[in-house]
C-alpha positions as CSV (number, residue, x, y, z in Angstrom):
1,X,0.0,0.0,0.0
2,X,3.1,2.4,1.1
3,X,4.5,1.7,-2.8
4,X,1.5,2.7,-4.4
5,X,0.8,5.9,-2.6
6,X,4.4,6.9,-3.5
7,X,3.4,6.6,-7.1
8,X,3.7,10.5,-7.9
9,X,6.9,12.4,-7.0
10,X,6.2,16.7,-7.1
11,X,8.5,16.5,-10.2
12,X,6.1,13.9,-11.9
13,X,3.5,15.9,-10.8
14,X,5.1,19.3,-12.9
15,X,5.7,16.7,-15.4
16,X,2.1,16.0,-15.4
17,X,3.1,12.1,-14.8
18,X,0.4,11.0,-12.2
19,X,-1.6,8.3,-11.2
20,X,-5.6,8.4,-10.8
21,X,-5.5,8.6,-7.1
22,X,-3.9,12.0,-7.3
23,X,-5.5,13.0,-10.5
24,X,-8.0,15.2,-8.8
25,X,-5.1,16.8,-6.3
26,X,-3.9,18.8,-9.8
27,X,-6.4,21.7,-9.7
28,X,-5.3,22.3,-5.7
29,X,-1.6,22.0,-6.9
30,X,-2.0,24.2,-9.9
31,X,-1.2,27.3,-7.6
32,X,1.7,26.3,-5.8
33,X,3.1,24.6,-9.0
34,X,3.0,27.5,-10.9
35,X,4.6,29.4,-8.6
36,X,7.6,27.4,-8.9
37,X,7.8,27.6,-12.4
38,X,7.8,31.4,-11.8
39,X,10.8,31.5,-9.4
40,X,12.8,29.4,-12.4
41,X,11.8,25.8,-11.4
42,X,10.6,25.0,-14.9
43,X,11.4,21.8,-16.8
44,X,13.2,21.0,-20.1
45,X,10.2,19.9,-21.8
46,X,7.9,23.6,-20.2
47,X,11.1,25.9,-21.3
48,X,10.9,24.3,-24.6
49,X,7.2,24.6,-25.4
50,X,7.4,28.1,-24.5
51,X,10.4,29.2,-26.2
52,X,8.5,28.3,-29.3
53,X,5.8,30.3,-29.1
54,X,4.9,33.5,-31.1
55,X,3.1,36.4,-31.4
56,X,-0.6,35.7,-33.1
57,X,-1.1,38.2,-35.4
58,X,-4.1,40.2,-37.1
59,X,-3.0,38.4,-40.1
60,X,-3.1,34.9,-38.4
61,X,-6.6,35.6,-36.7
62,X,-7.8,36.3,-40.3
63,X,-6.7,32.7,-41.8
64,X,-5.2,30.8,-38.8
65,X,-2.5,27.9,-38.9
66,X,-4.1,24.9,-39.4
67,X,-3.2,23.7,-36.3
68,X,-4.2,26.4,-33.9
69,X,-7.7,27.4,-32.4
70,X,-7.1,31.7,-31.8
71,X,-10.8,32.4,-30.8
72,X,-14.3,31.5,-30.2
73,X,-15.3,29.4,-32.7
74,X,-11.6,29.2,-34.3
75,X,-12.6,31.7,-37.3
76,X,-14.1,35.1,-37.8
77,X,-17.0,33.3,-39.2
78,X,-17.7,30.8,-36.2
79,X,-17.4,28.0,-38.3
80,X,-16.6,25.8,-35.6
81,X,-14.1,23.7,-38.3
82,X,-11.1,22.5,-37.9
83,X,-9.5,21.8,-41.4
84,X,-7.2,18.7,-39.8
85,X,-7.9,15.2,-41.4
86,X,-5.0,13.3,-39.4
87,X,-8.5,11.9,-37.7
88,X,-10.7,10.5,-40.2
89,X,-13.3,8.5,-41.5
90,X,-11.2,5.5,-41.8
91,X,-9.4,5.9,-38.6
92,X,-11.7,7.2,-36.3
93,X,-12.8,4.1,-34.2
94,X,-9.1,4.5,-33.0
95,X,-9.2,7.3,-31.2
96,X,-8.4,7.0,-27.6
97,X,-8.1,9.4,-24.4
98,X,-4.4,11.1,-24.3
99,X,-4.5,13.1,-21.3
100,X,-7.2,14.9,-19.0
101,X,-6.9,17.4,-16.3
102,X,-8.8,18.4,-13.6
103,X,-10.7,21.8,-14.4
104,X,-12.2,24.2,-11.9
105,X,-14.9,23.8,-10.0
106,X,-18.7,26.2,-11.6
107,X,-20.1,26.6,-14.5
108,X,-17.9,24.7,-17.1
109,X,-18.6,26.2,-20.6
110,X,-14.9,26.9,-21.8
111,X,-13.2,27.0,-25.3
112,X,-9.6,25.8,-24.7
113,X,-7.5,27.8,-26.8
114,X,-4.1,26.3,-28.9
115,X,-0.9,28.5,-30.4
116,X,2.1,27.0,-31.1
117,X,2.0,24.0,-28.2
118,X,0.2,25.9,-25.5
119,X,-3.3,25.6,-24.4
120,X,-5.0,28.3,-22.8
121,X,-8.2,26.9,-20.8
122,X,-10.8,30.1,-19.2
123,X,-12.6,28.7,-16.9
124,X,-15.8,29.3,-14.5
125,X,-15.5,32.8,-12.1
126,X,-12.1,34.5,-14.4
127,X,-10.0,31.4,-13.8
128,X,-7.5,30.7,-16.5
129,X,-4.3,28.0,-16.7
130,X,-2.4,27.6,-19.3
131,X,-0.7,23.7,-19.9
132,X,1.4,21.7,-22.7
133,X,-1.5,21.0,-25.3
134,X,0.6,17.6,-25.6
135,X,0.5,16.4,-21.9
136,X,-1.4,18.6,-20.0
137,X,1.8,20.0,-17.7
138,X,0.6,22.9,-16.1
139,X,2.8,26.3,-17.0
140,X,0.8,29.1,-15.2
141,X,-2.6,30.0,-13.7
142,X,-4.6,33.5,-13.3
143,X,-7.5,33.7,-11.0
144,X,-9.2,36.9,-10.4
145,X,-10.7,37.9,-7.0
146,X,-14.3,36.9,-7.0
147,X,-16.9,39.5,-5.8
148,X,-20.5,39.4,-4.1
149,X,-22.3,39.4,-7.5
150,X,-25.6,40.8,-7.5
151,X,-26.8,39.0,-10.6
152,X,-28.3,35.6,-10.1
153,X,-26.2,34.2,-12.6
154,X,-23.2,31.8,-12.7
155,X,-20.5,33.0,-13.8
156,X,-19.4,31.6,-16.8
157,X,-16.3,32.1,-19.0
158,X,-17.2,30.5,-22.3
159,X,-14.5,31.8,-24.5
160,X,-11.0,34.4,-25.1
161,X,-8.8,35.2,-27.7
162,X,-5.3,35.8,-28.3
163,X,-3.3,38.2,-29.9
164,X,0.3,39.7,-29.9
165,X,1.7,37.8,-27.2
166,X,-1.3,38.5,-24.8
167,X,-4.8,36.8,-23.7
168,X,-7.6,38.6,-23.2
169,X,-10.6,37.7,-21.3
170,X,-13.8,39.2,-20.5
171,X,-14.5,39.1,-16.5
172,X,-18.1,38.4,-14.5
173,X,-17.4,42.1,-12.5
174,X,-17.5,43.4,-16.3
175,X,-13.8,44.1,-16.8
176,X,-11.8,43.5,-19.6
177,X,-8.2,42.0,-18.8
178,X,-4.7,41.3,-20.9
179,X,-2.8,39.0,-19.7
180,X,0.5,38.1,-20.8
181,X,0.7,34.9,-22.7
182,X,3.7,33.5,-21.3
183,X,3.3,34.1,-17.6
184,X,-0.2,34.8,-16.8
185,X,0.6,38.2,-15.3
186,X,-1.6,41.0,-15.7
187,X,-0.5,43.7,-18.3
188,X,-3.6,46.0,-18.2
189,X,-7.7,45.9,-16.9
190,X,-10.3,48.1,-17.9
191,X,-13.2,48.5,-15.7
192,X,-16.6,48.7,-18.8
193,X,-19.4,47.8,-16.9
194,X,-20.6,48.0,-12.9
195,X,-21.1,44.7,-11.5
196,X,-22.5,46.2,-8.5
197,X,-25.8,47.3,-10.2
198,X,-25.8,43.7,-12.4
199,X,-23.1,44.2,-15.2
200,X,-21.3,41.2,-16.0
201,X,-19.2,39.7,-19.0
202,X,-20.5,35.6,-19.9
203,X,-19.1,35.2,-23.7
204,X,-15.7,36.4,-24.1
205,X,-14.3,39.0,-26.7
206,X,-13.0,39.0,-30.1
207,X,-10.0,40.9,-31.6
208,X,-11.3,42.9,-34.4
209,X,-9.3,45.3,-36.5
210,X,-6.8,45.8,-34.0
211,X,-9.5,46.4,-31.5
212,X,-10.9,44.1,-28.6
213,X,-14.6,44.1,-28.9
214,X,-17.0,42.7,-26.5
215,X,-20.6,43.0,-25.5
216,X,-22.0,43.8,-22.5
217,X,-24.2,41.6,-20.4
218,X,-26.7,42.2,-17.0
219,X,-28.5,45.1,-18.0
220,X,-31.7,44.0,-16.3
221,X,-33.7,46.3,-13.6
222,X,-31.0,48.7,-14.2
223,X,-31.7,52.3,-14.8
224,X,-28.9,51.6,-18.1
225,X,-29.1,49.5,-21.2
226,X,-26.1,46.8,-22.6
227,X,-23.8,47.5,-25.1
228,X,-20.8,46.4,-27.2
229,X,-17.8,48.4,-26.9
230,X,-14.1,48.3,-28.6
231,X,-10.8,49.1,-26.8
232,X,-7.5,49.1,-27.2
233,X,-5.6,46.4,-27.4
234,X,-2.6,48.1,-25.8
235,X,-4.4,50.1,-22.6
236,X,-7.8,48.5,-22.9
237,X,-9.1,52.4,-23.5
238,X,-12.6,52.7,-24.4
239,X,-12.5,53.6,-28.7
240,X,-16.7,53.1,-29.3
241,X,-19.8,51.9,-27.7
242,X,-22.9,51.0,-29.4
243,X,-26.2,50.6,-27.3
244,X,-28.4,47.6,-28.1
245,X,-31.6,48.7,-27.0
246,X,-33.3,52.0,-29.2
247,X,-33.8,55.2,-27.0
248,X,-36.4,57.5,-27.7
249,X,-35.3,60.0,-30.5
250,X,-33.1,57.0,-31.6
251,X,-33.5,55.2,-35.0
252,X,-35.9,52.4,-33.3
253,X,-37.3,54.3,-30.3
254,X,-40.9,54.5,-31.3
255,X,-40.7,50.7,-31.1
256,X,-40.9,50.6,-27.3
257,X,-44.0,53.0,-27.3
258,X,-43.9,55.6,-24.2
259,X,-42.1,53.5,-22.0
260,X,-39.5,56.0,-20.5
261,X,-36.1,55.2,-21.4
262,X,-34.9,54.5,-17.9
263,X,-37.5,51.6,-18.2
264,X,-35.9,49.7,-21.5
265,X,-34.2,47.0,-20.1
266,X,-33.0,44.0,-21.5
267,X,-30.9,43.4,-24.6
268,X,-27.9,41.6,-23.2
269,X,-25.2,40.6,-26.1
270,X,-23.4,37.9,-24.2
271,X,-21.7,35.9,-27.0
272,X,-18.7,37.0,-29.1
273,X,-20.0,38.2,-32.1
274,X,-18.4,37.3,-35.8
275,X,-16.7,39.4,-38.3
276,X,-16.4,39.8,-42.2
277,X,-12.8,41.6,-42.9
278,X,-14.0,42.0,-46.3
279,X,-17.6,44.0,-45.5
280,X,-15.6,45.6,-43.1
281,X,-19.0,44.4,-40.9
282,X,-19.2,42.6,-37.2
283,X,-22.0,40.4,-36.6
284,X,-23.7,40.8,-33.3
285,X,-26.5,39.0,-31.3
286,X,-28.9,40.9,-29.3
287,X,-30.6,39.0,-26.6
288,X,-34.3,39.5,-25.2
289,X,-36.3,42.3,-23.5
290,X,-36.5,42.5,-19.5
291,X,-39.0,41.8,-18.1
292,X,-39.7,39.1,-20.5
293,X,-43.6,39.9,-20.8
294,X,-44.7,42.7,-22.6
295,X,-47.6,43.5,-20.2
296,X,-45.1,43.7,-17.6
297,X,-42.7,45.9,-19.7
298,X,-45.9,48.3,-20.4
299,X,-47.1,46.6,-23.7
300,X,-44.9,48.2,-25.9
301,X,-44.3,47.3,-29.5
302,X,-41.6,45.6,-31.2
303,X,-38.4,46.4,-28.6
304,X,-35.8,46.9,-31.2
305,X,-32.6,45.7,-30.9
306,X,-33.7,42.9,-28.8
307,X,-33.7,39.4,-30.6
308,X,-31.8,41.2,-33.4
309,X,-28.7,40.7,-35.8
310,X,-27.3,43.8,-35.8
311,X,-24.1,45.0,-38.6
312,X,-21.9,46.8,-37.2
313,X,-19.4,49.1,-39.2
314,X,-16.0,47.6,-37.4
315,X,-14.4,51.1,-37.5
316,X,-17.0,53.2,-35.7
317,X,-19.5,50.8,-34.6
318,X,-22.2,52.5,-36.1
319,X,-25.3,50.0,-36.8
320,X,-25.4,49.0,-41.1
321,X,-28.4,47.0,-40.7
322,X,-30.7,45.0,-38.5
323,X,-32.5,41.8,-38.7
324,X,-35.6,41.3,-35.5
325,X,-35.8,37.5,-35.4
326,X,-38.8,37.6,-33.1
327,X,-40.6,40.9,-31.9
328,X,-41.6,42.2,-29.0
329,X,-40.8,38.4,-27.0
330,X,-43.1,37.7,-23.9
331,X,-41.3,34.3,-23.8
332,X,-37.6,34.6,-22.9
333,X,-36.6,33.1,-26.8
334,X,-33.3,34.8,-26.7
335,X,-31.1,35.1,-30.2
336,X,-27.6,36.5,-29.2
337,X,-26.1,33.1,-30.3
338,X,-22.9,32.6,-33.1
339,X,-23.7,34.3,-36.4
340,X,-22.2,31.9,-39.2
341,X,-20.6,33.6,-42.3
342,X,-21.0,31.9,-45.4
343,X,-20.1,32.0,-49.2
344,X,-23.1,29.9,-51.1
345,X,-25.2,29.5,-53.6
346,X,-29.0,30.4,-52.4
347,X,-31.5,28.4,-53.7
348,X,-34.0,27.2,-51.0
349,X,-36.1,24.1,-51.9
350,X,-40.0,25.0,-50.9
351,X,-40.4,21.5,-49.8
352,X,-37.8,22.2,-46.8
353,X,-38.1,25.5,-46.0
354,X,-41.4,27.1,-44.6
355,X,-40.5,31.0,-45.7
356,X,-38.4,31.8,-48.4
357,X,-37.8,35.9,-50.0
358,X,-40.0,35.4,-53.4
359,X,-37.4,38.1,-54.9
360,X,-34.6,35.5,-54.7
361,X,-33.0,34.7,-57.8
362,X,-32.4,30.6,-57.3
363,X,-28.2,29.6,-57.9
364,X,-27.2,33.4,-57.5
365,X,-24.2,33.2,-55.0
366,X,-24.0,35.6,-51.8
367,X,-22.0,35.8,-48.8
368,X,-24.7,35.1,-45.8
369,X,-25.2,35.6,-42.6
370,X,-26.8,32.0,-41.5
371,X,-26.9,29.5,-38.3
372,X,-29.3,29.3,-35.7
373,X,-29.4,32.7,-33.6
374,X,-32.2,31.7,-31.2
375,X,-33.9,29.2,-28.7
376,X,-36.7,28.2,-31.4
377,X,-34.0,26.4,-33.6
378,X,-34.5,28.4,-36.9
379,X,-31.7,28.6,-39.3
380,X,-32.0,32.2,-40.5
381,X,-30.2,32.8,-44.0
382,X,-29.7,36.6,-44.4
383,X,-27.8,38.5,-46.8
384,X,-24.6,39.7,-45.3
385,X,-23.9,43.6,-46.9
386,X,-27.3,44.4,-46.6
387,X,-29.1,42.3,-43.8
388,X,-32.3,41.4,-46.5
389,X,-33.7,38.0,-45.6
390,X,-33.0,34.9,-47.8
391,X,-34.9,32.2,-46.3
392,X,-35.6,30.6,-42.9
393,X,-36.6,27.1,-41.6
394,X,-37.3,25.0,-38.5
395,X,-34.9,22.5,-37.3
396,X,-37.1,21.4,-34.0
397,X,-40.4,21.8,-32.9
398,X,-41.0,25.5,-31.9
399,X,-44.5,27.4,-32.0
400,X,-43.4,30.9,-31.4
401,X,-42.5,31.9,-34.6
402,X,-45.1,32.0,-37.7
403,X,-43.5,33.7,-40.5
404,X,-41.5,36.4,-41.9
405,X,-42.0,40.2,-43.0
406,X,-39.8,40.1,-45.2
407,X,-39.7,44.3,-46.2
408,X,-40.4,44.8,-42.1
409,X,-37.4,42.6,-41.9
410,X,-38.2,40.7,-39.3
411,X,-40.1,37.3,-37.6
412,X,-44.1,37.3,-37.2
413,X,-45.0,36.4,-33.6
414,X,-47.3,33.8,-33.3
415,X,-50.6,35.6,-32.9
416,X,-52.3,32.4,-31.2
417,X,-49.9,32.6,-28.4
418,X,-51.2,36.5,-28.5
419,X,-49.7,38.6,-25.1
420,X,-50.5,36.9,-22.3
421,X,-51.5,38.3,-19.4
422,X,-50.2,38.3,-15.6
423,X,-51.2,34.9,-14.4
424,X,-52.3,33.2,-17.5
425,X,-50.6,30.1,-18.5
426,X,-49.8,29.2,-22.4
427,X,-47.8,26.3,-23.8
428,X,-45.1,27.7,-25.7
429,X,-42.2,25.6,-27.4
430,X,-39.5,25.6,-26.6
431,X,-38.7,25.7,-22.7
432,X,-37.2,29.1,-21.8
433,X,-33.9,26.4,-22.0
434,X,-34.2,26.5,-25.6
435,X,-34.5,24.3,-28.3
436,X,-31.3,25.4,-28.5
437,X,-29.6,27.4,-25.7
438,X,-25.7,28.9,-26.5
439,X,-24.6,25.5,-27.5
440,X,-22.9,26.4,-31.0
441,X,-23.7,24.8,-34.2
442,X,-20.7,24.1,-36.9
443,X,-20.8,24.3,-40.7
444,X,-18.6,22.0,-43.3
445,X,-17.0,23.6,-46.1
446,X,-17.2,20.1,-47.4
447,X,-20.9,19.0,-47.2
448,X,-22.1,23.0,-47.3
449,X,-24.1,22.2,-44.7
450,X,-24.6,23.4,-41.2
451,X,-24.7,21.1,-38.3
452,X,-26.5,22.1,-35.2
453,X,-27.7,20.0,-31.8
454,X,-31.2,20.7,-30.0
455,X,-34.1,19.3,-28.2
456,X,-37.6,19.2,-28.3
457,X,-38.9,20.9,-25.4
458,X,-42.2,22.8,-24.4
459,X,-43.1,24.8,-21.4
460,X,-46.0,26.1,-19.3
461,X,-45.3,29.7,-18.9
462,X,-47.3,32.1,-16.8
463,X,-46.0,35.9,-16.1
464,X,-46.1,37.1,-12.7
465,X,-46.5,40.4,-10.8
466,X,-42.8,41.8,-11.0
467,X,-41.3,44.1,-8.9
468,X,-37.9,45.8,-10.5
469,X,-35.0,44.9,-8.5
470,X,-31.2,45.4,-9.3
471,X,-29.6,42.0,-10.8
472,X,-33.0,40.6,-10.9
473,X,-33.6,38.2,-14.4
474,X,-35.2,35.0,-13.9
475,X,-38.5,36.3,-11.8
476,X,-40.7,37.3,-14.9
477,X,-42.3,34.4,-15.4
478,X,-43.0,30.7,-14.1
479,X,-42.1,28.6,-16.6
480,X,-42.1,24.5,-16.5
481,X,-40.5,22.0,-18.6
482,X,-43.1,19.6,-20.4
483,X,-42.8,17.4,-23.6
484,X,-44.1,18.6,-27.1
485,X,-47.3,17.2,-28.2
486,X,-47.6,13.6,-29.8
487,X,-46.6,10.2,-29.4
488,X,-42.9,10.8,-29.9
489,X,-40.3,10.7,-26.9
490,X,-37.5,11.5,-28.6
491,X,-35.9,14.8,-27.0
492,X,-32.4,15.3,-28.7
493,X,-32.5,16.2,-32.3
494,X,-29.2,16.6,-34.1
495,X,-29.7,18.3,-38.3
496,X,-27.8,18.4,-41.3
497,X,-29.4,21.1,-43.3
498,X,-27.8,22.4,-46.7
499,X,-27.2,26.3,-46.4
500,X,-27.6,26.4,-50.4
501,X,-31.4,24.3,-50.7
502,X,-32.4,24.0,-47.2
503,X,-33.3,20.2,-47.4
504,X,-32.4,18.2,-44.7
505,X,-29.1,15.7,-45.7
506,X,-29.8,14.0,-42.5
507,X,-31.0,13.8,-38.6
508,X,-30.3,11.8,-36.0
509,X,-33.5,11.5,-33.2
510,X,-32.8,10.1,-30.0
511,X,-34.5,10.1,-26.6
512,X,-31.5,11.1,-24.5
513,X,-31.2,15.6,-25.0
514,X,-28.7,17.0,-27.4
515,X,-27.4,20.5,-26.1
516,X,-23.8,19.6,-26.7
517,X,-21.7,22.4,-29.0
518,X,-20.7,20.8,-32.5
519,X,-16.9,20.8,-33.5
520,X,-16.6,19.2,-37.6
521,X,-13.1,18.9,-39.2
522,X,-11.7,18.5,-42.7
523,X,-11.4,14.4,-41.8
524,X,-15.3,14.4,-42.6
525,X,-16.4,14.3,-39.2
526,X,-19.0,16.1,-37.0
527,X,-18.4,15.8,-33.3
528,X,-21.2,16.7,-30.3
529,X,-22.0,15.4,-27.2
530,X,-25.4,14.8,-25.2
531,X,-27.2,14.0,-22.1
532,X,-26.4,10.5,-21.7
533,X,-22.4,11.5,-21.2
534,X,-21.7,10.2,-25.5
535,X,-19.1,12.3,-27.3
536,X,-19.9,11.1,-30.5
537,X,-18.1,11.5,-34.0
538,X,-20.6,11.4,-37.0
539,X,-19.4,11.1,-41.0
540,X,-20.6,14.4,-41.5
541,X,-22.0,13.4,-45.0
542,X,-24.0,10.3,-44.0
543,X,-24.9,10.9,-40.3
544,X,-23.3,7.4,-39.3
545,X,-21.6,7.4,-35.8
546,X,-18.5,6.4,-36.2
547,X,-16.8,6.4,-32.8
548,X,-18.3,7.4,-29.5
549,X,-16.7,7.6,-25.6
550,X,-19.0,7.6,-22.8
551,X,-17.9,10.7,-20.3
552,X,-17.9,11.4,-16.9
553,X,-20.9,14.0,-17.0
554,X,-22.3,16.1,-19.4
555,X,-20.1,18.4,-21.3
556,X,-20.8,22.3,-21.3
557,X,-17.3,23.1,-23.0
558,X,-16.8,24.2,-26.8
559,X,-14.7,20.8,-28.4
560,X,-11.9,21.7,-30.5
561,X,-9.1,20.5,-32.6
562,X,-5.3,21.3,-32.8
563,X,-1.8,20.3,-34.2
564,X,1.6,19.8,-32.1
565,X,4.2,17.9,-33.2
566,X,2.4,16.4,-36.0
567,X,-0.2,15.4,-34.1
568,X,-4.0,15.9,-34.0
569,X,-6.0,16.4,-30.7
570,X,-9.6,16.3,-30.1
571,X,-10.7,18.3,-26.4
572,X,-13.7,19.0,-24.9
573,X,-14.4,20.2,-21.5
574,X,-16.8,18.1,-19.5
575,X,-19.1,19.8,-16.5
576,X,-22.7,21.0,-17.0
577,X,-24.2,22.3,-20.0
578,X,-27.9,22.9,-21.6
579,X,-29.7,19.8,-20.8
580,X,-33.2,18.4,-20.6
581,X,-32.7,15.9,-18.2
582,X,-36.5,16.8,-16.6
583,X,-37.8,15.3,-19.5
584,X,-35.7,11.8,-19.1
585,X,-35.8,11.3,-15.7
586,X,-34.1,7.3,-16.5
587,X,-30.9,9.6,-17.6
588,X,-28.5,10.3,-14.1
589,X,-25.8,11.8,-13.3
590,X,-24.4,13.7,-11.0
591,X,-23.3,17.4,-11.2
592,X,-20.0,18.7,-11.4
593,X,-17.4,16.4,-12.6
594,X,-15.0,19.0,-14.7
595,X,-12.5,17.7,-16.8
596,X,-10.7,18.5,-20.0
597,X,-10.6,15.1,-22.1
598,X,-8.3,15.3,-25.0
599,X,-7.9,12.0,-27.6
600,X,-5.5,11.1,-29.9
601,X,-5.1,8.1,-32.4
602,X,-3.3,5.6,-30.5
């Protein structure tokens, strides 16, 4: 028994050479270990994988090594690909765990970040490490003082992005921090926001023309309203700020009636938005109206920006166009979710797609604006210079949605759910959850096809009697998670859908819940997770699983794909994540659990 408990030695540990009885001792150790490797105590193998690392530059965030993941959703256009094929249809069923570490403890929705061997991992409440993408070995850690948060929101940290030789994340006290790539320390913070009246940072920022640009988040019963801002990259100073909810005089004021302006609330834009370097355009998601009902907001009209796309000129942040996905929401449907840029051909096939523009000209190729920007699981196709609408389509049950307008340039409500009153119940689809929440879908330059993960959920949702309090969100409304009507029991739904016709090339039902974020990769594959703890890897032309691992819980991280030393990984953190395990109740697990699994081919 003595022998095997002396199984690790501290220099195995800094190594990362340990045995399971110690493997969940590493997060406690990170600290102290790091500190050594500060005062010189580094190892061969640490020195060497960070003497080979570079600056990331503007021209690398605009067509990245092959091998690295830089941002978000590793382009500008939140693909989600990774243009590796070391890991391929023929080969897949081989792929086996390589190393796993021990991630902090929270809301575990991080996008581990790879340059040049190093793997930056932001993690729940401004926690950050940074480790040999080959092993694992620890080489620093950053965690920021957490405060008494008056939002009752977890705090998330679902994504950074490098650039120069500096990491910058986006923290829940709403500051905006550079940290030095190679050490962890702190180069500059900017205070944006005021977490003591709600403020908060979930999605992380981009870097954007040589500016860091983030949005805002927490701008509930607030006398303010959310924005996204650019700073400098070098002091973090404040160079624009765009407001996402319409004041009155504004372009879009009328929309929210007489409701003073101290009174429009809402319009959070909590997930890094995308960016065209040839419009010159960002893409933006605006989330929903607070309160949710519009009888408790003072029945005003549509509520512009909320459940927008807004362009954004990337210079000045001045607005280009906007797209309203869905009016005036009483139902908490928020749309700030990844906005996918596209080059296609547009030619929508009216068996597949329920509203298509009747000016569109069928085979004419555009750069798009597509993906699915809400909880109701539509797959909006919009014309990127100009915002017009292409076509839209369904990709799970959802009743909240009707049609489109397409010269008012935006979603018809559903006039059967009407405006509910305080107290009255309705069945609306999905769950407040979402159909799909801020799991990410993922296109394929291959297939042309977008690949996205959701689950057929419905709700009964009755507003109550509110009264405004600072950092209060989730109060509006009761709101309880029921089945969709019919026979079926299927919950997770995962879609193939062509972005040039709109057919369906396949879907995969199941009864377990799909809320897992979709990674695909130039080896033909489509990787996702879902309830039942599968990290699955589909042929992304066929739909056929080809290789699945059974995990230790249910995986709220961003999976991703890099290169070092000739070879490919495949990571994805594990802890939490959209679910609908209400709905399966023969589906347990416990909470927590989060890990960083990466696999290799053995």
């Amino acid at each position: 028994m003595i022998d095997r408990l002396r199984c690790v030695t501290p220099q195995q540990l800094i190594r990362g050479v340990a045995c399971a009885a110690f493997m969940g001792l590493l997060a406690t150790l990170s600290v102290s270990v790091a500190a050594g490797q500060a005062a010189g105590q580094s190892t061969a193998a640490e020195r060497s994988i960070v003497e080979d690392y570079g600056p990331v530059t503007a021209a690398m965030l605009i067509d990245p090594p092959a091998g690295d993941w830089l941002m978000w959703r590793r382009t500008y256009g939140h693909w989600g690909y990774s243009p590796l094929e070391q890991i391929n249809r023929s080969n897949v069923d081989e792929l086996r765990l390589a190393w796993a570490w021990t991630m902090e403890r929270g809301l575990q929705e991080t996008t581990p970040l790879v340059h040049d061997g190093v793997m930056f991992l932001p993690q729940a409440c401004d926690f950050v490490e940074a480790v040999d993408a080959r092993d694992g070995t620890l080489l620093w850690t950053y965690r920021r003082t957490r405060v008494e948060h008056i939002a009752r929101l977890a705090c998330a940290n679902r994504n950074a992005v490098l650039f120069g030789d500096r990491l910058f994340i986006a923290t829940h006290d709403a500051f905006l921090v550079a940290l030095n790539a190679l050490t962890g320390e702190v180069e500059w913070e900017q205070q944006v926001g005021d977490w003591t009246i709600g403020h908060h940072y979930s999605g992380g920022p981009q870097l954007i023309e040589g500016q860091v640009v983030a949005g805002m988040s927490g701008c509930y019963y607030i006398n303010t309203r959310c924005w996204i801002s650019a700073h400098d990259p070098e002091t973090g100073v404040e160079l624009w700020r765009t407001h996402t909810l319409a004041y009155s005089g504004e372009p879009g004021g009328d929309t929210w009636g007489d409701v003073p302006d101290e009174e429009r609330r809402g319009g959070s834009s909590w997930i890094a938005p995308s960016y065209d370097p040839e419009l010159g355009l960002i893409f933006a998601g605006v989330a929903v109206p607070v309160p949710w009902g519009s009888v408790q907001r003072g029945k005003v009209g549509d509520a512009l920006y909320t459940n927008s796309t807004l362009a954004l000129d990337a210079s000045t942040g001045e607005i280009v166009w906007h797209f309203q996905h869905l009016p005036g929401d009483d139902f908490d449907q928020d749309h700030p979710y990844e906005r996918v840029i596209v080059e296609t051909e547009v030619a929508p096939d009216a068996s597949a797609v329920e509203w298509i523009n009747p000016a569109i000209r069928p085979g004419e190729r555009r750069k798009v604006v597509t993906g699915i920007p809400g909880k109701p699981g539509i797959i909006w196709t919009l014309d990127a210079a100009t915002g017009d609408f292409l076509w839209a389509r369904s990709t799970h049950f959802q009743n909240v949605i009707v049609g489109v307008d397409v010269e008012g340039r935006k979603g018809i409500p559903n006039p059967e759910l009407a405006r509910p009153e305080i107290g009255q119940e309705v069945i609306v689809c999905p769950h407040a959850s979402g159909g799909t929440n801020w799991q990410a879908a993922a296109y394929h330059p291959g297939t042309n096809a977008l690949y996205s993960s959701g689950n057929n959920t419905c709700m009964e949702y009755t507003l109550l009697p509110v009264e405004p309090t600072t950092g209060m969100y989730h109060s509006s409304a009761d709101y309880r998670k029921i089945p969709v009507p019919g026979p079926d029991e299927n919950v997770g739904v995962f879609t193939a859908v062509s972005l040039e016709t709109g057919r369906t090339l396949w879907q995969h039902r199941q009864r377990a819940g799909m809320g897992g974020s979709v990674l695909t990769t130039g080896g033909g594959l489509v990787f996702t997770t879902d309830d039942a703890r599968r990290f699955r890897a589909f042929d992304a032309a066929t739909g056929e699983v080809l290789w699945e691992q059974i995990l230790n819980s249910t995986a709220g991280g961003f999976p991703v794909s890099y290169l070092v030393d000739g070879v490919q990984y495949i990571a994805i953190a594990v802890g939490g994540g959209p679910n609908a395990l209400i709905l399966t109740p023969e589906i347990r697990q416990r909470s927590g659990g989060n890990t960083l699994f990466v696999f290799r081919l053995r």
